[in-house]
C-alpha positions as CSV (number, residue, x, y, z in Angstrom):
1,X,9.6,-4.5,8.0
2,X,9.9,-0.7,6.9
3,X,7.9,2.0,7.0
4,X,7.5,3.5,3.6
5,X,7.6,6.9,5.1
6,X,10.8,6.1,5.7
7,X,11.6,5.6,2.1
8,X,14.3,8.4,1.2
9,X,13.4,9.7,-1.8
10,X,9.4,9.0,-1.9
11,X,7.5,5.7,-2.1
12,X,6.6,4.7,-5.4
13,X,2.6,4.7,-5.1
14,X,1.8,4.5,-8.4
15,X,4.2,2.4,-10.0
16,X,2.9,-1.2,-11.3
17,X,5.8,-3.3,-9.7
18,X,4.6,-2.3,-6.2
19,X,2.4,-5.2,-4.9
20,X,-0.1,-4.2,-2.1
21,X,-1.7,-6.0,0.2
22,X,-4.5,-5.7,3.1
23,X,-4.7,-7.4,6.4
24,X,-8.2,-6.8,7.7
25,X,-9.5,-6.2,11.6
26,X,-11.3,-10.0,10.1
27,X,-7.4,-11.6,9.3
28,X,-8.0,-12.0,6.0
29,X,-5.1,-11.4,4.0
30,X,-6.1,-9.5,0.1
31,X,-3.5,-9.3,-2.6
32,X,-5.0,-5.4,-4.4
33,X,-5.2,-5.5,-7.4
34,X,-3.5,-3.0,-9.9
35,X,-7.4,-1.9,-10.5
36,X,-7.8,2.1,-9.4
37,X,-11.1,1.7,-8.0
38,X,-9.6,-1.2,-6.1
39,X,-6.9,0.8,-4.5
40,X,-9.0,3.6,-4.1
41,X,-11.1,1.4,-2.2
42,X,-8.9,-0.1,0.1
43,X,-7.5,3.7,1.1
44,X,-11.7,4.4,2.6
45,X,-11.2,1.1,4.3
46,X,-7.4,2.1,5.7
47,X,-8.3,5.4,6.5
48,X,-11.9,3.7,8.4
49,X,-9.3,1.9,10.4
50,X,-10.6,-1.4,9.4
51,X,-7.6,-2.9,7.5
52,X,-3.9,-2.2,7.5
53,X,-2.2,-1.9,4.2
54,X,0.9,-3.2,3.5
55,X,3.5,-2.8,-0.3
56,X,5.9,-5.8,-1.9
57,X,8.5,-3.1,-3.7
58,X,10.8,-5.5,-6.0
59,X,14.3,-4.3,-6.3
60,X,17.5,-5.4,-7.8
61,X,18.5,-8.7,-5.8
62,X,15.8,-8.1,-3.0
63,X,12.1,-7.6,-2.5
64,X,11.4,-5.5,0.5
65,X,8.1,-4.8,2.3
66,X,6.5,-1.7,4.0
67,X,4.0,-1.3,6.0
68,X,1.7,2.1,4.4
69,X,2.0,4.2,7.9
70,X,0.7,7.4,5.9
71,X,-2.3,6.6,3.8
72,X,-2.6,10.6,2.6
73,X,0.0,9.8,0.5
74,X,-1.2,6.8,-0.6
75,X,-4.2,8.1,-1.7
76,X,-2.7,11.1,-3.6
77,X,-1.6,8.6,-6.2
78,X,-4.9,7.3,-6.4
79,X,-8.0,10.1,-5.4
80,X,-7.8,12.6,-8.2
């Protein structure tokens, strides 16, 4: 798994083909909707250390997951 601070030229956020998903300190596993106030909720819960948040990012021939190790960054796409 990557780390999509690792991504070289920015991690598309905001872009609707990113699929995110939360594992919670409970093991449930949440698909997030492309809702704002559901990702805006979900960076409160991240940055409360109660969940980890993870990104599906479709490409060509592959899809690739991330794990979100910087949720300020995250949440600049989102917080306005």
């Amino acid at each position: 798994m990557r780390k999509a601070s690792e991504v070289e030229h920015g991690f598309p956020y905001g872009s609707d083909k990113v699929c995110y998903i939360e594992h919670t300190k409970d093991k449930e596993i949440k698909w997030i909707r492309h809702y704002v106030q559901e990702r805006r909720d979900v960076y409160y819960r991240v940055k409360n250390e109660s969940s980890k948040l993870y990104a599906v990012w479709p490409g060509e021939h592959r899809s690739d997951m991330f794990e979100i190790d910087d949720i300020e960054l995250y949440g600049k796409a989102f917080i306005k």
